[in-house]
C-alpha positions in Angstrom: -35.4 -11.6 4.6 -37.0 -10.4 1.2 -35.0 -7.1 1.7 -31.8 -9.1 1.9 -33.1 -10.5 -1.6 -32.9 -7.2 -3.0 -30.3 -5.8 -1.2 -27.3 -8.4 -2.3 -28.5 -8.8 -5.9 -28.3 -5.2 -5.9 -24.6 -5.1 -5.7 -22.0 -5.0 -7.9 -18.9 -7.7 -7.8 -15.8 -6.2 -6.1 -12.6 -7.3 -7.6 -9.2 -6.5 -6.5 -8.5 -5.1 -9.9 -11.8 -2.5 -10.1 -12.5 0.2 -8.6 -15.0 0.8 -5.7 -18.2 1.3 -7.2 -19.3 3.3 -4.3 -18.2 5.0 -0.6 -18.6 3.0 2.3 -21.1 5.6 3.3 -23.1 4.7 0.3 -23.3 0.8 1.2 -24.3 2.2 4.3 -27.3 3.7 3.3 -28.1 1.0 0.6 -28.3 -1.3 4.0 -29.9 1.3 6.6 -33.6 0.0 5.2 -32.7 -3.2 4.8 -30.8 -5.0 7.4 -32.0 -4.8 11.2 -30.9 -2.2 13.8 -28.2 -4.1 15.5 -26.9 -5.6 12.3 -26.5 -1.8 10.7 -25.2 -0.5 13.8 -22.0 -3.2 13.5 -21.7 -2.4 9.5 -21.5 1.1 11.0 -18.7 0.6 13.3 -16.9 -2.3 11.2 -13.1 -2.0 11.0 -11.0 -4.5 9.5 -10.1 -5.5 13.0 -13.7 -5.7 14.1 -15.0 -8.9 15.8 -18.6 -8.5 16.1 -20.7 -9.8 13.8 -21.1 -13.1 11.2 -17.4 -14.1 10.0 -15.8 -10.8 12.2 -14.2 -13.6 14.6 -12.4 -15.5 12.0 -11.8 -13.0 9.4 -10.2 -11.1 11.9 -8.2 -13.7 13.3 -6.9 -14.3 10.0 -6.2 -10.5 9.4 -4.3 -10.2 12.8 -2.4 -13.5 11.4 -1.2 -11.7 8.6 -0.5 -8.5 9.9 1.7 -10.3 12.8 3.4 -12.4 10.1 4.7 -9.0 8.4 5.9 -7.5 11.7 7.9 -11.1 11.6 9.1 -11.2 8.7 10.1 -7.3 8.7 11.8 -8.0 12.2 13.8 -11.2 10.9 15.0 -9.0 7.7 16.3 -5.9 10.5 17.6 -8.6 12.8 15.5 -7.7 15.3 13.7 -10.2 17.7 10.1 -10.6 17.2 8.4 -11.2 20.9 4.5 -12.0 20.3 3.5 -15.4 19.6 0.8 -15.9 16.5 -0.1 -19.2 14.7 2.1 -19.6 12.1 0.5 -20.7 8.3 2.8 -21.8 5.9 0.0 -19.9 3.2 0.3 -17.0 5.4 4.2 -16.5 5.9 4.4 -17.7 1.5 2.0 -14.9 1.0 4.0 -12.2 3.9 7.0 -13.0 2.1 5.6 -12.4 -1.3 4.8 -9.1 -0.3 7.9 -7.9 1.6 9.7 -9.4 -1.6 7.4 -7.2 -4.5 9.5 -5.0 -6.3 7.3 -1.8 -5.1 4.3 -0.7 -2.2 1.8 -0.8 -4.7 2.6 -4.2 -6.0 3.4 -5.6 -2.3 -0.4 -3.9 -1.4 -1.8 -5.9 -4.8 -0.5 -9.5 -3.2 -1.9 -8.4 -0.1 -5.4 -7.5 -1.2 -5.8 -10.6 -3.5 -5.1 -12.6 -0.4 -7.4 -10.8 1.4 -10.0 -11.3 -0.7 -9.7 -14.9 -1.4 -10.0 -15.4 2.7 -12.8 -13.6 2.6 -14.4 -16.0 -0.4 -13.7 -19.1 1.2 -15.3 -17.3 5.3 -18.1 -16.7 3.2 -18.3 -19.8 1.2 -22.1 -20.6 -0.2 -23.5 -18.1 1.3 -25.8 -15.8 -0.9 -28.3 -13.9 0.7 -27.6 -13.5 4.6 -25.3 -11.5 7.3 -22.8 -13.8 6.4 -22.4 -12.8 2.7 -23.4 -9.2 3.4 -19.9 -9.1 6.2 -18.0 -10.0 3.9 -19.0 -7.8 1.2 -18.2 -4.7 3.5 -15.0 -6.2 4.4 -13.7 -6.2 0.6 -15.6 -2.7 0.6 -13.6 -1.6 3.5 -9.8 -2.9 2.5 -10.9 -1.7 -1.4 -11.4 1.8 0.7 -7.9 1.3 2.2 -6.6 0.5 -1.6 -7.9 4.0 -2.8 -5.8 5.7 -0.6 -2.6 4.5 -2.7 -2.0 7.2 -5.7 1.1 6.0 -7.4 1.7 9.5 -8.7 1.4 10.7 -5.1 3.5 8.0 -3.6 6.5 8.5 -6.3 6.5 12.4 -6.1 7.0 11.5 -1.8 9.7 9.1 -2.8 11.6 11.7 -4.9 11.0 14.3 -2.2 12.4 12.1 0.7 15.0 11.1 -2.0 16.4 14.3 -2.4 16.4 15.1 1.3 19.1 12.3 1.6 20.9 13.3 -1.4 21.0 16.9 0.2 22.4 15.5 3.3 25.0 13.3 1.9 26.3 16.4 -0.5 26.4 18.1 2.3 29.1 15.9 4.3 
């Protein structure tokens, strides 16, 4: 348990807003010496959608929530049916909505991530120095990973591209 001491005091605050302080791979081996076998092996093979380990169950019934209230919402605004059930969460669907309503992907990501991360605060709740506060660490790690994949330069020199492929097409009626 000393080891935990050092381990989480070690860390630096992840915000929505920074930027990852280090890899995933890094965290890793920050906990490889620290944290026992089993409990390394499931930060090694943790997904967003994983279920093993302190707080996996509910954080990733929440995140299955929310990912199943966007393929909702999305099918409503095609008017296309929507055939899985889900429990429905008013905070959820507000949130879902927010996001398919942002005025970009980046900004619609942004909502998503700050909701995210608040779940995650309130699974952990007082916990300080345990698996429980460690799992959700690498949670925020993993979806601030997902987060540095979006490069809005990258994203708006795709949009022109794909842009101008339509253009292309419709001159060429």
């Amino acid at each position: 348990m000393a080891s935990y001491y050092y381990l989480i005091s070690s860390l630096p605050d992840l915000r929505t807003d920074g930027e990852m302080p280090f890899s995933y791979e890094e965290f890793l081996g920050m906990c490889q010496s620290n944290v026992s076998e089993s409990k390394y092996e499931c930060l090694k093979n943790l997904t967003l959608s994983s279920e093993e380990g302190p707080i996996m169950k509910e954080w990733a019934a929440s995140y299955k929530n929310l990912m199943s209230e966007l393929n909702y919402q999305r099918s409503v605004n095609l008017g296309r049916p929507y055939l899985s059930s889900y429990d429905k969460d008013s905070v959820t669907a507000q949130v879902a909505g927010a996001a398919l309503a942002a005025k970009n992907p980046l900004e619609a990501e942004k909502i998503l991530l700050d909701y995210e991360f608040d779940n995650l605060d309130s699974l952990v709740g007082l916990h300080t120095f345990d698996d429980v506060y460690l799992f959700g660490y690498a949670i925020k790690l993993k979806l601030l990973e997902r987060q540095s994949c979006f490069v809005q330069s990258k994203g708006q020199k795709e949009f022109k591209r794909l842009f101008d492929q339509v253009q292309q097409r419709v001159y060429s009626l």
